[in-house]
N, C-alpha and C positions, 0 to 999 in steps of 0.2 A: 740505571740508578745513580751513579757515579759518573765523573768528569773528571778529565786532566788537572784544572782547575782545582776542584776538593780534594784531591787524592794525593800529596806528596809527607811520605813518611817521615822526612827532613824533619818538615816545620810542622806539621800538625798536632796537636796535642796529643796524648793519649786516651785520651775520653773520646774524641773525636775517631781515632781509629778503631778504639771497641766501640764505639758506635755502629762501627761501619759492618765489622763481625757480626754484631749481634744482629745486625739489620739484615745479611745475608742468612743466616741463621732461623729468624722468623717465617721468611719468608719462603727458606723451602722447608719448615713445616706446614704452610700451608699450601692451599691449591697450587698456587701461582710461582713456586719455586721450581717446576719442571725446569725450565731454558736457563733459571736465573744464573746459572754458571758461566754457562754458555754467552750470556746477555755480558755479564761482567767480562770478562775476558777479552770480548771485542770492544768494548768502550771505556777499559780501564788502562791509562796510561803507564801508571807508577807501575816502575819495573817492578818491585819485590812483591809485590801485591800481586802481579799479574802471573809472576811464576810461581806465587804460591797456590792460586787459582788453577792454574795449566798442571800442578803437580798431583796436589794436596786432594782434589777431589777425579785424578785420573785412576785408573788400575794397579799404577805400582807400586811396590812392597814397601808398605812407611819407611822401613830402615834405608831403602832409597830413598824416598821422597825428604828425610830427614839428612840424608847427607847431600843431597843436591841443593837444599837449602841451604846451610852451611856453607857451602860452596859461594852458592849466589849471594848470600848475605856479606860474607868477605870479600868479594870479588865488588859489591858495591861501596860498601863501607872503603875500602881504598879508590875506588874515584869520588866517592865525597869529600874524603879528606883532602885527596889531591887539588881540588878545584877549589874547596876554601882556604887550601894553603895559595892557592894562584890570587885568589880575592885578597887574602891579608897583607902580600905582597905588592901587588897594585896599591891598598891603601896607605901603608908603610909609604910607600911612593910618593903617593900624593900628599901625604903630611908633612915627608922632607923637601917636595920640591926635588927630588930624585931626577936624575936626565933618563930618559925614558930608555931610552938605549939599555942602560945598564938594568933597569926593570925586567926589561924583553930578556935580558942574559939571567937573569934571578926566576925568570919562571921557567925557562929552556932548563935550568938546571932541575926541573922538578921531573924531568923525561928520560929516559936512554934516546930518543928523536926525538927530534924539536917537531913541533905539529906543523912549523912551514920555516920556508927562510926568513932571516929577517927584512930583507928587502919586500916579502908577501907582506909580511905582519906589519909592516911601516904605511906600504900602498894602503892595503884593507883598511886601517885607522883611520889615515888619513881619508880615503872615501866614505866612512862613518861619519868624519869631522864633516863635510861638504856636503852628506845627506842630510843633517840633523839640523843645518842650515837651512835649508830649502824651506819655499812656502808649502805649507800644508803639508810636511813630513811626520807620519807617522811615530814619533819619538817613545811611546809606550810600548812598540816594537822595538826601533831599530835600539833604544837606550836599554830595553831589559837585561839583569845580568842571572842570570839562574845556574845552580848547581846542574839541571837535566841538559842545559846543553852540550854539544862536542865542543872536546878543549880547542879546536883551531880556533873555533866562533867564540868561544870564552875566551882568551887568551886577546883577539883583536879589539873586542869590545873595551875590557881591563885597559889594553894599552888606550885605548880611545879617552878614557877618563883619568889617565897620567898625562895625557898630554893637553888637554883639554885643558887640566888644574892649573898646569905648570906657569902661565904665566900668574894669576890670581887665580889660589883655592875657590875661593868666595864664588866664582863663574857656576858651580855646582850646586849653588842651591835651590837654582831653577830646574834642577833636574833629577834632587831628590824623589819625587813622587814616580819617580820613572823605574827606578833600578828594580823594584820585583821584592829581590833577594832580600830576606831581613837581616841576615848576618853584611853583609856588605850596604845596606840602607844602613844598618846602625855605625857602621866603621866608617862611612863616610859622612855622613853627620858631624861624628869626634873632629874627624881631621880636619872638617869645614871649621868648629869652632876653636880650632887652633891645641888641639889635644900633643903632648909631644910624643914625636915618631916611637919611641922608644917604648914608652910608657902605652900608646895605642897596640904596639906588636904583642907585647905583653898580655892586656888585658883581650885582645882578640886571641891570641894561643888560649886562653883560659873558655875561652866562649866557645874554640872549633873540639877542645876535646871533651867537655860539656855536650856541646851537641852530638859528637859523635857516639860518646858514652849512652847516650836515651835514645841513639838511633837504634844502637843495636838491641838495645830493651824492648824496643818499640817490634824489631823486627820479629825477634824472642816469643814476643808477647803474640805476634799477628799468627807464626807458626802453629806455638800450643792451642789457642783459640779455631784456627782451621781444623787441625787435626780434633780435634775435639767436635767441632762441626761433623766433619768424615766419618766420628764414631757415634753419630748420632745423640750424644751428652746432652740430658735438659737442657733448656734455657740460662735456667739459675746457674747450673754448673759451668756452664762458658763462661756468666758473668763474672763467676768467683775465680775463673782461669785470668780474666781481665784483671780482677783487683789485687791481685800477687804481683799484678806487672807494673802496677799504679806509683807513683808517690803518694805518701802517707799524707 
């Protein structure tokens, strides 16, 4: 029923993810819900979703399944954060015309270990810069920037688009349609039309704890809506678990 595609808790609305409840919800009231769990689980990407699926409707005792959530839910929420703090800092980058170098040491500080040397993270770049070159290069791949990937791959990519900017910003707006990511599609937009560095950190710190504050709502929300699945709750009554979680 679901795809990696549809499924990311980040950016999807909340109607869209009580959608997504309720739609698991229907359908194992009716005949065709026997597998559906089983179905979702293997074709569902999005971490929190899929542990809430692997939990929420296994055998054990809510008061576990509620604190392994918990668990999982923090344990995401700090690499989401960490990854758009890596995005804000690439763009900050790009806005001041930053030497990249000093970027690479600005996001290394975001670690107890840096995810590689700098001399890796230099090479990688620079072999991104020389793929995205190429005839017939895949660019909607190799340019995407997303919170789900591992920070080495996040980190190289980031530096690929500081260095890229650095001699003329403006090189990047042929490559707006690429980036994926709406928080970094919108930061670097700003910085393309000349937004100042300072002023752009700003209002993206406002946008990363914004998003993070309704991720965890969102997470909140997808929990009480399973477990309420799991106690077999009307329909209506799930809905009304949804609209507590809503913006007004």
């Amino acid at each position: 029923m679901s795809t990696e595609q549809e499924l990311d808790i980040l950016e999807m609305p909340f109607e869209g993810l009580a959608a997504y409840w309720l739609s698991i919800k229907k359908i194992l009231d009716g005949r065709k819900g026997k597998t559906i769990i089983k179905d979702e689980i293997a074709g569902t990407q999005e971490s929190y979703i899929r542990h809430l699926l692997e939990t929420v409707f296994s055998k054990m005792d809510l008061a576990l399944v509620r604190r392994l959530a918990e668990v999982k839910r923090d344990t995401l929420l700090d690499d989401y954060r960490r990854k758009i703090d890596l995005m804000r800092l690439a763009l900050f980058a790009v806005a001041s015309r930053e030497n990249p170098r000093v970027t690479l040491v600005r996001m290394d500080s975001k670690f107890a270990h840096a995810p590689m040397s700098e001399k890796k993270a230099f090479d990688m770049a620079q072999g991104l810069m020389d793929a995205v070159q190429e005839k017939g290069a895949d660019r909607a791949t190799l340019l995407a920037v997303d919170h789900k990937m591992p920070f080495d791959r996040l980190v190289v990519k980031l530096l690929f688009y500081v260095m890229y900017a650095r001699p003329d910003k403006h090189r990047l707006d042929g490559l707006l349609r690429y980036t994926k990511s709406r928080y970094f599609t919108e930061g670097l937009s700003l910085a393309i039309d000349n937004f100042e560095p300072d002023f752009l950190a700003y209002h993206l710190e406002g946008i990363r704890d914004q998003t993070m504050a309704e991720t965890l709502r969102k997470m909140d929300m997808s929990l009480e809506m399973a477990v309420g699945i799991r106690d077999k709750l009307p329909y209506d009554d799930i809905f009304k678990i949804a609209r507590a979680y809503m913006p007004s």
